[in-house]
N, C-alpha and C positions, 0 to 999 in steps of 0.2 A: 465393554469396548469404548464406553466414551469418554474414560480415563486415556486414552491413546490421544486424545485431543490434548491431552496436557503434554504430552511426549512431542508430538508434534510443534505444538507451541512454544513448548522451551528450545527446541532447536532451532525452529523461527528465531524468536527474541534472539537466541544467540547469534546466528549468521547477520542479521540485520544490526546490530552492534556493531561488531568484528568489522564489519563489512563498510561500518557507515550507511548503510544503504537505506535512502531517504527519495521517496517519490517527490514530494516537496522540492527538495535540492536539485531533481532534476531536471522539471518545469521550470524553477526557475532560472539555472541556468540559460535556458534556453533564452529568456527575456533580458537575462541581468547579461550575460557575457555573448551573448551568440555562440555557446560552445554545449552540444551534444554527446558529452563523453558519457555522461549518468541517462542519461535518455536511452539510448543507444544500451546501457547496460537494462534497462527496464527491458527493451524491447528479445534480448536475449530470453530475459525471464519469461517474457511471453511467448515467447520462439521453443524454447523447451516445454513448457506446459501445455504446448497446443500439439504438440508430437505425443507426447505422455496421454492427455486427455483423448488424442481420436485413438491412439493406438489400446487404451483402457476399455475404449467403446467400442472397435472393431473385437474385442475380445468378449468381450459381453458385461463386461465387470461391472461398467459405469455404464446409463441410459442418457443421453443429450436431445432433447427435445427444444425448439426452437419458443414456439406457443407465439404468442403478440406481440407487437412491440410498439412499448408507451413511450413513443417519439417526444412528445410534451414532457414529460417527465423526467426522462435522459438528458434532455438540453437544458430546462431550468434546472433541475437537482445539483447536474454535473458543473452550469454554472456557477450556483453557490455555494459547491462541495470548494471547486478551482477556487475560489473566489478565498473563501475560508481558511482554507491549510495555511496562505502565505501570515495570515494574521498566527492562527496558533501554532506557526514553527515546524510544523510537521502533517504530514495524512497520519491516519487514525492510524496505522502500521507504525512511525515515525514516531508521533506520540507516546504508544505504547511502547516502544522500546528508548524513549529517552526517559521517560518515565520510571525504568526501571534503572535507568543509570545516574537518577536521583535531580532531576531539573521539575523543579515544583511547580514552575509556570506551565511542565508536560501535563500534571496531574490535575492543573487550573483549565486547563484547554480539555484534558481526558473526560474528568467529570461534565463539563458541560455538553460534550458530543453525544457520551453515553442515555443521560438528562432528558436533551429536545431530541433525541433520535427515536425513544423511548417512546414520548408525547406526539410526534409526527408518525409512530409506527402502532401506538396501542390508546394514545389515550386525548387530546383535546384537538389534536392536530391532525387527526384521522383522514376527519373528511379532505382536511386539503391534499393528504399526499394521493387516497383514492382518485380524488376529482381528477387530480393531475394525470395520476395512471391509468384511468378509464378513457385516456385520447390513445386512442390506439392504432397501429396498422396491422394488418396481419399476417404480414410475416417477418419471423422474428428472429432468422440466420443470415448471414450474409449469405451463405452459399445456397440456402432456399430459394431467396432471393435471385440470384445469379444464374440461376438452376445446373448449380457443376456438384462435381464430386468434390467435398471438404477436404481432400488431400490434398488437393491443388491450391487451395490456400496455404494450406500446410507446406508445401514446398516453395508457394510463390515469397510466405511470410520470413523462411528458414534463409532462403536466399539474398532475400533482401536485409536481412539483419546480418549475415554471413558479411554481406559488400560494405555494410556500413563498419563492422567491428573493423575490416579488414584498413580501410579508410584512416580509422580512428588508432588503430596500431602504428599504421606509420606515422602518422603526425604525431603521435607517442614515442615515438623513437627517432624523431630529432629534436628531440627533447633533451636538457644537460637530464644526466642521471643522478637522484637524491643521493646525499652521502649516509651510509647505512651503518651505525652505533653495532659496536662488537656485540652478540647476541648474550645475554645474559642468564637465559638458558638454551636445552638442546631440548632436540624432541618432539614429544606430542605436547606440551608444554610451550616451547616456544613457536612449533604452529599453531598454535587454539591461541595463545594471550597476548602471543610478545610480537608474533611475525604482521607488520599490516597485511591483511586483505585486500586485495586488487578487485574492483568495480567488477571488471568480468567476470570472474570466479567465484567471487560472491551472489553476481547475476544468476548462475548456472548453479549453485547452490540452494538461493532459495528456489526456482525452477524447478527442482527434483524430490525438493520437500514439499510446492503444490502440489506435486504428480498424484505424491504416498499418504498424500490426504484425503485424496478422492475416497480409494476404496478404502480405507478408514473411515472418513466420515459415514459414507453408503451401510460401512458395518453395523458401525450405532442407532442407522433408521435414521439419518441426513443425511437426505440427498444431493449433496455438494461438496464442494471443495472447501477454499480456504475464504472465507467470510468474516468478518471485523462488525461491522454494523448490526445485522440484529441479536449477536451473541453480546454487544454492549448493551442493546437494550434488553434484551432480557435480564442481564442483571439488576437493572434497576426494576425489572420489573418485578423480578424475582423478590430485591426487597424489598418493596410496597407491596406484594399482595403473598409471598411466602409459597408459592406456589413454586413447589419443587421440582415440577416437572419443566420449566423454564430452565435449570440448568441441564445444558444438553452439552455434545460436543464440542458443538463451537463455542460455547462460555469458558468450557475449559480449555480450548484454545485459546483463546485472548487471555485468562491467566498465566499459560505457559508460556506465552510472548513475556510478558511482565519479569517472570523467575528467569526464564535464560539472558534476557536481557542486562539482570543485575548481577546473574552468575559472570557472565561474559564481563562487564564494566570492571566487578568486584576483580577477578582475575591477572583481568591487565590493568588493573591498578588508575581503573577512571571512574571509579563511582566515587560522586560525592555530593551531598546535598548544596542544591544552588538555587536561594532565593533573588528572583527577580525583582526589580525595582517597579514601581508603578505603573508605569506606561505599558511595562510588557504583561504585568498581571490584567491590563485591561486589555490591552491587545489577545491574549491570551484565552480572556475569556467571553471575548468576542467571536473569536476564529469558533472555539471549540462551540457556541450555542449552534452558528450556523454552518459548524460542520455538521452534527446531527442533521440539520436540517435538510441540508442539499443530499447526504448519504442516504437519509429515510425517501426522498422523493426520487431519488436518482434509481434507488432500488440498489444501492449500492456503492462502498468509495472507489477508494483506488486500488484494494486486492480485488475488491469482489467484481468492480466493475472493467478495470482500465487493465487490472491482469488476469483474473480467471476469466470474465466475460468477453476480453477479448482474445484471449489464445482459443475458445469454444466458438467462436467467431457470432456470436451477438450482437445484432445492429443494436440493442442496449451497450452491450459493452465499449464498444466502437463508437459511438457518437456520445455516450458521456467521455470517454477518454477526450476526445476532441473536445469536447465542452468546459472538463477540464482543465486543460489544459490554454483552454482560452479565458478562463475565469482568471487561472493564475496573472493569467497574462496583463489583466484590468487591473489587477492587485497589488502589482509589483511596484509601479511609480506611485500607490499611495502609501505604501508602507517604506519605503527603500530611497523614496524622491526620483526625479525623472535626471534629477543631472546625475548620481551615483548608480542610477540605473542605466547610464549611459557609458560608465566610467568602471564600474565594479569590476573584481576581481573576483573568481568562483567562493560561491557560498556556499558549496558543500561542506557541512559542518568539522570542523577542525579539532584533531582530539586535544583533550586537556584544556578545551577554551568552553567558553560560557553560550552557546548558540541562542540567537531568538526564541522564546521558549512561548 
């Protein structure tokens, strides 16, 4: 069964290709343009995962336990996760899938997340993410918290992303419409490589491959969902210590991002190897050290934290998201400059061009 995490995986990497679809890109949006259109599609994705997840647990499939919550750990993790991504170009999801469309400043940022996630998660860097995690509250749901029944989030979250998409369609459609190139195939063909992917559909896509990972994961004896952080550090750990029992599902997941990723590029005809100039290989491999970093303390990045943790409604999930996304926020006039961060035009990465890597 935890071959099924490569199945999974690869149709991850693919939709997040096709898709463009970049947590990074969405944050910063938010800083660089004041415009919400990739946010808003994240939030779908959390909007269907958190219907799928209670509706898996109301059946008994999945078990959702709230347990502590490492309030310390969520806010600094989340802010050196936020903080990080805008340096290496991408969250650990982002990474992995430009990675596989052949940008080596991905692979310059991939490795070093994988690296200190590792060391913050198994080996010199222990004690501090413990320390961090042992500030605890004790309760670890929002809705525990709240004392409701979690469908109610579930309807209040479904509705409120419902008004925002609805919001964000019309200011879509007085919009001039792109001039669209004769299709040069038909078919399943030209919807998998040739047709672009629209943000929402893509949104609703990954969303329903969170869903079908649950009770996959659960199959294999992981009990979770879609998870990026410690399936990267067990591979490093896997080879320093050979210990096979380290690759689990979710390692295979994070390879199958990688494969579909470059099936998806290779396809529609956008893979290609792009070596970065100096600045970005240090940018690069800055972002990716303290990506690990902030991921390993946060308890998680932006699948495990900012999307499955919070459609399960996790005061972890939830207040790294924000933390996140405040990190981006500090990040952006030192990478971008404050006058172009003033001025910019959206940065959601553009096919056939070279993106911050």
């Amino acid at each position: 069964m935890a071959l099924t995490g490569l199945i999974i995986g690869g149709l991850l990497g693919f939709a997040l290709q096709r898709g463009r679809f970049c947590v990074t890109g969405a944050f910063r949006d938010v800083w660089l343009t004041k415009k919400t259109r990739w946010l808003t599609a994240f939030f779908i994705t959390i909007a269907v995962q958190s219907v799928g997840i209670f509706a898996l647990a109301a059946a008994g499939v999945i078990s959702l336990t709230g347990g502590e919550f490492p309030w310390l750990a969520a806010i600094v993790g989340g802010l050196i996760f936020g903080f990080a991504i805008v340096f290496a170009g991408g969250c650990a999801t982002g990474t992995y899938y430009r990675a596989g469309e052949g940008l080596i400043g991905s692979w310059i940022a991939l490795v070093g997340y994988a690296v200190t996630a590792a060391v913050m998660k198994f080996g010199a860097g222990t004690p501090v993410t413990e320390g961090l995690r042992s500030v605890t509250a004790p309760v670890g749901t929002l809705y525990e918290f709240l004392g409701i029944n979690p469908w109610v989030l579930v309807v209040v979250l479904v509705a409120g992303t419902g008004i925002a998409v609805g919001r964000q369609l019309r200011r879509d459609g007085a919009l001039p419409r792109p001039v669209r190139l004769p299709a040069k195939h038909t078919g399943l063909r030209h919807l998998l490589f040739e047709r672009p992917w629209g943000a929402f559909s893509t949104a609703v896509v990954v969303g329903l491959i969170g869903i079908i990972a649950f009770p996959l994961s659960y199959a294999s004896g992981r009990p979770s969902g879609l998870g990026i952080t410690t399936p990267s550090a067990n591979i490093v750990g896997y080879l320093v210590t050979g210990d096979i029992a380290l690759i689990d599902w979710g390692v295979w997941l994070v390879v199958g991002i990688l494969v579909g990723s470059f099936i998806a590029a290779k396809g529609s005809g956008e893979f290609r190897l792009r070596v970065p100039d100096t600045a970005t290989i240090l940018r690069s491999s800055l972002g990716g050290i303290l990506m690990g970093v902030g991921a390993a303390i946060a308890g998680g990045c932006t699948i495990g934290n900012a999307m499955v943790g919070s459609a399960s409604f996790t005061l972890q999930g939830w207040v790294s998201f924000a933390a996140m996304l405040l990190g981006t926020g500090i990040a952006v006039p030192l990478v971008f400059g404050r006058r172009r961060a003033a001025t910019s035009t959206p940065v959601t990465v553009p096919r056939q061009t070279t993106p911050v890597a």
